[in-house]
C-alpha positions in Angstrom: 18.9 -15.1 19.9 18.3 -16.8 23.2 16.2 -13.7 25.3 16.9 -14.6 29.2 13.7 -13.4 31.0 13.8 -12.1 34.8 11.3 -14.8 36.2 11.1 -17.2 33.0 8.4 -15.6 31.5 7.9 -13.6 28.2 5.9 -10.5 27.7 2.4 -11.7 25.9 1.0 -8.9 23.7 -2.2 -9.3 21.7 -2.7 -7.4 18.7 -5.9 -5.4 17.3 -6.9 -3.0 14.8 -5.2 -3.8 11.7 -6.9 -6.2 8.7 -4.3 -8.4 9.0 -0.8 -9.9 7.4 1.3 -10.9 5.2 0.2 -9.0 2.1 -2.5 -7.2 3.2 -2.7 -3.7 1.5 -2.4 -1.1 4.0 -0.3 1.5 6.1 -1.1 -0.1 9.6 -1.1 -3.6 7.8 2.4 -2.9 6.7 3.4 -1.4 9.9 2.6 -4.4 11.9 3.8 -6.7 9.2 7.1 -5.2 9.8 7.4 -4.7 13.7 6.2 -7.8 15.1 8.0 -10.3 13.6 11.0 -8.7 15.1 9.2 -8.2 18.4 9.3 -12.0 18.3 12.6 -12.2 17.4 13.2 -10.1 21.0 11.7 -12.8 22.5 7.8 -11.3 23.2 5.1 -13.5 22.5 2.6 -11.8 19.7 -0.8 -13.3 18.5 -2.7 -11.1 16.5 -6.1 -10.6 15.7 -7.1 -10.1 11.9 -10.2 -9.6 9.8 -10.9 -12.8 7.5 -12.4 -11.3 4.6 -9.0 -10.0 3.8 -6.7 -12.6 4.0 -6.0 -15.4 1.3 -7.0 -18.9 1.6 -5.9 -21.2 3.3 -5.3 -18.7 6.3 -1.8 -19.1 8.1 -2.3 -20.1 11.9 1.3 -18.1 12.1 4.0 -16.3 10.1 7.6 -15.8 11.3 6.8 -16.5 14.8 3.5 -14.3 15.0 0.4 -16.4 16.1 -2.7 -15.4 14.2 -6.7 -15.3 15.4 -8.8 -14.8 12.6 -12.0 -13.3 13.6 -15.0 -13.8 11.1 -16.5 -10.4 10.4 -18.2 -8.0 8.0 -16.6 -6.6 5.6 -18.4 -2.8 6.0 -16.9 0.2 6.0 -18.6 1.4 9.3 -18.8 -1.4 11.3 -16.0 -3.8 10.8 -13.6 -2.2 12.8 -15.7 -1.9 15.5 -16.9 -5.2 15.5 -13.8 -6.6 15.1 -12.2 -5.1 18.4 -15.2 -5.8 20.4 -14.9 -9.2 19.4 -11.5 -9.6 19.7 -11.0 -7.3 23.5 -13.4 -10.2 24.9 -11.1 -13.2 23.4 -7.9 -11.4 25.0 -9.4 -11.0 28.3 -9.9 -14.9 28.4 -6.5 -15.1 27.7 -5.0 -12.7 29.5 -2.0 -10.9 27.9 0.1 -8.6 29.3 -0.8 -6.0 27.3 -3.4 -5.3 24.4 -1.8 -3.3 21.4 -4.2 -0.9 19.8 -3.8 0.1 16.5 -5.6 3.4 15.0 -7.9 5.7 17.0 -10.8 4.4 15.9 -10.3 0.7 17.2 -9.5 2.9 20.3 -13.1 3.8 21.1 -12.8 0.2 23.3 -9.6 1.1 25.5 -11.9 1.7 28.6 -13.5 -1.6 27.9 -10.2 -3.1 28.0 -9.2 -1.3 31.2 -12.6 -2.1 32.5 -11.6 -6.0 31.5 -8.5 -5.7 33.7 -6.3 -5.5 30.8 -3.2 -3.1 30.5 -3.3 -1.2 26.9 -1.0 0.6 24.4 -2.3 2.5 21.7 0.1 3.4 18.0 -1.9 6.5 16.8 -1.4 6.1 13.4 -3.1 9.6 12.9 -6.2 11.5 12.8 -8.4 9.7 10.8 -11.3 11.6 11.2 -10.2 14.0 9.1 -10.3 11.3 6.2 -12.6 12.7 3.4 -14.4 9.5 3.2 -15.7 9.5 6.7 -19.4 11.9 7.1 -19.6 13.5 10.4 -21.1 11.3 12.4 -18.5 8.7 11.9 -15.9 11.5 12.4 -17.0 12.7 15.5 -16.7 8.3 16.4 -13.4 8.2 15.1 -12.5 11.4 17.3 -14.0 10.0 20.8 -11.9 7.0 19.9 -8.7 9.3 19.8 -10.1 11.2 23.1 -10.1 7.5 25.1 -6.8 6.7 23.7 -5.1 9.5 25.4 -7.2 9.3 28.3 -7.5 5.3 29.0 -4.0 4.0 27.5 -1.3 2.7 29.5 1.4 3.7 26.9 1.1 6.0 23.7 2.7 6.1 20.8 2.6 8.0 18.0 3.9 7.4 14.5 5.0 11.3 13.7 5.9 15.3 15.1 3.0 16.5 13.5 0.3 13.8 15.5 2.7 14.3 18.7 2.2 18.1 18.6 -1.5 17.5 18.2 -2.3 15.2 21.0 0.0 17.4 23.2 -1.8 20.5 22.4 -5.3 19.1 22.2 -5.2 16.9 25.2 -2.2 18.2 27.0 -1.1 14.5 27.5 3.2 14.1 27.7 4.2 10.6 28.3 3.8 10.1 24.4 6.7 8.3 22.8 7.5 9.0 19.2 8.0 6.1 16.8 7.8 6.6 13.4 7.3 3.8 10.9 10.4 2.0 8.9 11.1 0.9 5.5 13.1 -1.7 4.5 16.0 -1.8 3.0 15.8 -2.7 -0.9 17.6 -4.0 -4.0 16.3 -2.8 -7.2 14.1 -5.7 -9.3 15.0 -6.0 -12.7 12.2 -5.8 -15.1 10.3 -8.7 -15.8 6.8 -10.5 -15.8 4.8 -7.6 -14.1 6.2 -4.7 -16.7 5.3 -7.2 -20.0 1.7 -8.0 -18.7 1.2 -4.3 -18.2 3.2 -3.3 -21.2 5.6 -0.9 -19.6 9.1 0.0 -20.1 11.4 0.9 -17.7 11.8 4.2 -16.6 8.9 5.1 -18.8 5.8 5.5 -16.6 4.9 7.4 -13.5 3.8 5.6 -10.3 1.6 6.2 -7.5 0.6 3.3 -5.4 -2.6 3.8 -2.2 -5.9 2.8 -1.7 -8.4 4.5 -4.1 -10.0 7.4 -1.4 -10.9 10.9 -1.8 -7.7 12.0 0.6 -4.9 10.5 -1.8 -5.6 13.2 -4.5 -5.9 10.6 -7.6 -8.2 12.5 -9.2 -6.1 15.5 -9.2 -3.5 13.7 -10.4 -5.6 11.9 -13.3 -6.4 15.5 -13.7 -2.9 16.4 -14.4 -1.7 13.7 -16.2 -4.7 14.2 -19.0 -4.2 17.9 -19.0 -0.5 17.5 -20.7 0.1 17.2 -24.5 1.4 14.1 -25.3 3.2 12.8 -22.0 6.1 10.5 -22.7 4.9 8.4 -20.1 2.1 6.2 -18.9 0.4 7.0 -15.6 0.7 3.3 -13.1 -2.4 3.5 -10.2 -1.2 0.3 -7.7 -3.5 -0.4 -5.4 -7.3 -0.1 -5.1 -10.5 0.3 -2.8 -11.6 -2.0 0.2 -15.3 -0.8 -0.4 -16.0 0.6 -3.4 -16.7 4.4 -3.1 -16.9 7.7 -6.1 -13.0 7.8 -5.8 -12.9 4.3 -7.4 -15.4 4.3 -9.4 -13.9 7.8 -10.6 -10.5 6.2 -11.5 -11.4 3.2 -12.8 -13.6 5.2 -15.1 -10.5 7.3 -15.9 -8.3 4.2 -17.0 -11.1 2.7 -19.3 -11.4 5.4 -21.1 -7.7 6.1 -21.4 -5.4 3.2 -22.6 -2.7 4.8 -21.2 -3.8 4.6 -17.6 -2.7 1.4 -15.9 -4.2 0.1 -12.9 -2.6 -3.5 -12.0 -4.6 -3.5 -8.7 -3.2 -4.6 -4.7 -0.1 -5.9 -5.5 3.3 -7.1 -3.2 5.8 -8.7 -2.8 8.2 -9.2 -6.3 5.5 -7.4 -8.9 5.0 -4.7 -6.7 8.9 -4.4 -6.1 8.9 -4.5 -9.9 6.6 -1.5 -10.1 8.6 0.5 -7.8 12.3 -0.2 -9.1 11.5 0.7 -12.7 9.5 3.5 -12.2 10.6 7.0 -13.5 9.0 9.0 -10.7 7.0 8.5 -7.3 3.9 10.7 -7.3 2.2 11.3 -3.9 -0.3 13.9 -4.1 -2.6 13.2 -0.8 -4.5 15.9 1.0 -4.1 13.6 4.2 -1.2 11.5 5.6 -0.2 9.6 9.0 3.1 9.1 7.6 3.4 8.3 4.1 4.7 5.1 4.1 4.7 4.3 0.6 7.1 7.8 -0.1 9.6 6.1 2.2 9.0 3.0 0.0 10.0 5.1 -2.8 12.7 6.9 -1.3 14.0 2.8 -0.5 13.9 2.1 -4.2 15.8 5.6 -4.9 13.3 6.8 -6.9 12.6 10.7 -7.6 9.6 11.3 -6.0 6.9 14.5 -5.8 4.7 14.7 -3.1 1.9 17.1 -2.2 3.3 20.1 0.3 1.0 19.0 3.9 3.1 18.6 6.7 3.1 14.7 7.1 4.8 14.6 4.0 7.1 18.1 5.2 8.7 15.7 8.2 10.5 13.4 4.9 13.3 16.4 4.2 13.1 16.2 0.2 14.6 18.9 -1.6 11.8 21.8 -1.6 11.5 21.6 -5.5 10.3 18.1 -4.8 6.8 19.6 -3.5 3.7 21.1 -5.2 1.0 22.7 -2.9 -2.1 20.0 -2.4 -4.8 20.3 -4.9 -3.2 22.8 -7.2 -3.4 20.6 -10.6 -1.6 23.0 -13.1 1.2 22.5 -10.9 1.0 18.9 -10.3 0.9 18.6 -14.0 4.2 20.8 -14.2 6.2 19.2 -11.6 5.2 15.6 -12.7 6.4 16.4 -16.3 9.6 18.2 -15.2 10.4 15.8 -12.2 10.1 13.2 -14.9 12.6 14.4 -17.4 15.2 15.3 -14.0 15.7 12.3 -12.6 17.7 11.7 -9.8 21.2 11.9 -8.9 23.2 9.6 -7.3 24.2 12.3 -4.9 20.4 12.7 -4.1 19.7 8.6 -4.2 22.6 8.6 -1.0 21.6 11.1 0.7 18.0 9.5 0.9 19.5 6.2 1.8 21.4 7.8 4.7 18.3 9.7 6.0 16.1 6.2 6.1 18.7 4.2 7.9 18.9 7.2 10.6 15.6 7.3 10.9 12.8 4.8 10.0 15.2 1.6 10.6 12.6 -1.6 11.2 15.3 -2.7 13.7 15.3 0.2 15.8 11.7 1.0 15.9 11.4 -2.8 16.9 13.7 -1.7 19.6 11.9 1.0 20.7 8.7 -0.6 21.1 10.0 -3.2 22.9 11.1 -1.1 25.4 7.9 -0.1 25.9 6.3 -3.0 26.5 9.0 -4.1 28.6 8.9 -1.1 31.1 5.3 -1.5 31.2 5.7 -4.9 32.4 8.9 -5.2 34.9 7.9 -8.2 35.9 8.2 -10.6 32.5 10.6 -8.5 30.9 14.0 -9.4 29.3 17.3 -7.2 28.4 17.2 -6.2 25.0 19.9 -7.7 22.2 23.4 -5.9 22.4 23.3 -3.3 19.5 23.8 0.6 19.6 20.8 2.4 20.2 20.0 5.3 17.8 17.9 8.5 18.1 15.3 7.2 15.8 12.5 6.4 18.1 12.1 9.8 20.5 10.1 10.2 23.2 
């Protein structure tokens, strides 16, 4: 692809608030892992800032055209983030971009000083995470002033679902949001292999959930229903884990020692984690809070059956309604995890979700659709997009 830009000039875009990529565990992490090497692909310029402590040694200077700054700072639960985009809106002013992308309200709290700066900003809400159980409520009420100065201070907005468009438009009244969801990719199925044997699983014969280990994904509810059947035929997989350890860990680490047939193989991605999902004999999301549950649409990509908890984040993926239990009602997690299990899927069902995610959450058309926002916010360094059909994925 050979972008012709108006005056000779790409769009620049710096990145902030996400940890960082490739392979960094996370829904924003995955989000931009997927979008902007295809914004580069378009021809925009993207240098990102990430958070050391989270990335492997030795750290990449750049990854499929994205250029990487990796700021130095702490890893704490409370003060990374905001660190971090202090930090990192001073290093973009000295390098002027055309626009600073925002990721996450709370980052967000620093929009004004990056309009103060001179800079032009757009802000992905990824949702309201101050409704996160792991937040207390003065950090909440942070997060929440952070989502207040996006919608006031932002050039452009965009939101990744309905649900978080219908709450910014009633809360703050603010319109010119455009609504983006996030993608999946498309997948081929990994035969079983090194990953199952160290874990000692068979395929088809274990349960999955994969998130980080907080309070709001409901895996203690369903530890809770997985120990409260008699003799399961399956093993219970927990992919994933905590960035700072917290009682939600602790909790379900506890859970696996004392119960052989708990795995927990930890953050994993790329082939083992493909591994995990492709083999697995049912998805299990039961989270009390989502922005939009990317890892169900990973599922959905491996055509797994899946059972998710009934909140609306999770309501906007059209599953068929038996593939819902209310959130926090453990009897009937247990139920529908057993009887889900035995199902299955059919390939009628396995099509149908196929269909939905290329219609829908397609990498290629959000990359699209972002792109055009960048560009319209910036006439003057702007290029045509690639010939392709555009598709009502991306809405404003």
């Amino acid at each position: 692809m050979n972008p012709v830009t108006r005056r000779n000039r790409k769009i620049k875009i710096f990145v902030i608030g996400t940890r960082g990529f490739p392979g960094v565990t996370g829904g924003v992490e995955k989000h931009c892992e997927r979008l902007y090497p295809r914004l580069v692909r378009r021809g925009i310029d993207v240098t990102v800032f990430t958070r050391s402590p989270y990335l492997a040694s030795p750290r990449l200077r750049s990854w499929r055209g994205v250029k990487f700054i990796h700021l130095p700072v702490p890893k704490s639960k409370h003060l990374e983030a905001i660190i971090h985009t202090f930090i990192g809106v001073l290093i973009a002013r000295w390098h002027s971009p055309d626009i600073l992308h925002f990721h996450a309200v709370g980052p967000s709290l620093l929009v004004p000083l990056a309009k103060f700066l001179g800079l032009k900003t757009v802000v992905t809400d990824h949702g309201p995470d101050y409704l996160r159980k792991k937040w207390g409520k003065r950090s909440s009420r942070i997060i929440r002033l952070g989502e207040a100065m996006a919608v006031r201070y932002a050039d452009g907005l965009i939101v990744i679902s309905a649900g978080i468009k219908e709450l910014i438009e009633k809360q703050y009244g603010r319109r010119d949001l455009s609504l983006i969801p996030n993608g999946v990719n498309p997948t081929s199925p990994a035969p079983p292999g090194e990953t199952l044997r160290r874990y000692r699983l068979e395929p088809g014969g274990y349960v999955m959930a994969a998130c980080r280990f907080v309070p709001e994904k409901g895996l203690r509810d369903l530890i809770a229903a997985y120990q409260s059947l008699v003799d399961p035929v399956f093993k219970l997989v927990l992919a994933g884990g905590a960035d700072h350890e917290n009682e939600c860990s602790r909790a379900v680490r506890a859970s696996a020692r004392r119960d052989g047939r708990i795995v927990l193989p930890g953050f994993l991605s790329g082939l083992p984690l493909a591994e995990l999902f492709s083999n697995a004999g049912l998805f299990v999301l039961p989270s009390y809070y989502e922005g939009l549950p990317i890892a169900l649409l990973e599922a959905l990509g491996y055509g797994l059956p899946v059972l998710a908890s009934d909140i609306p984040p999770n309501r906007e993926v059209p599953l068929p309604e038996y593939r819902y239990f209310p959130a926090g009602d453990i009897t009937r997690l247990a139920e529908k995890t057993a009887e889900l299990f035995r199902r299955g899927i059919s390939d009628e069902e396995k099509k149908s979700q196929r269909d939905f995610l290329e219609r829908f959450y397609n990498w290629d058309r959000i990359a699209e659709a972002t792109g055009q926002i960048f560009e319209n916010l910036c006439p003057e360094s702007s290029f045509p997009p690639p010939a392709g059909k555009r598709d009502g994925n991306a809405r404003n």
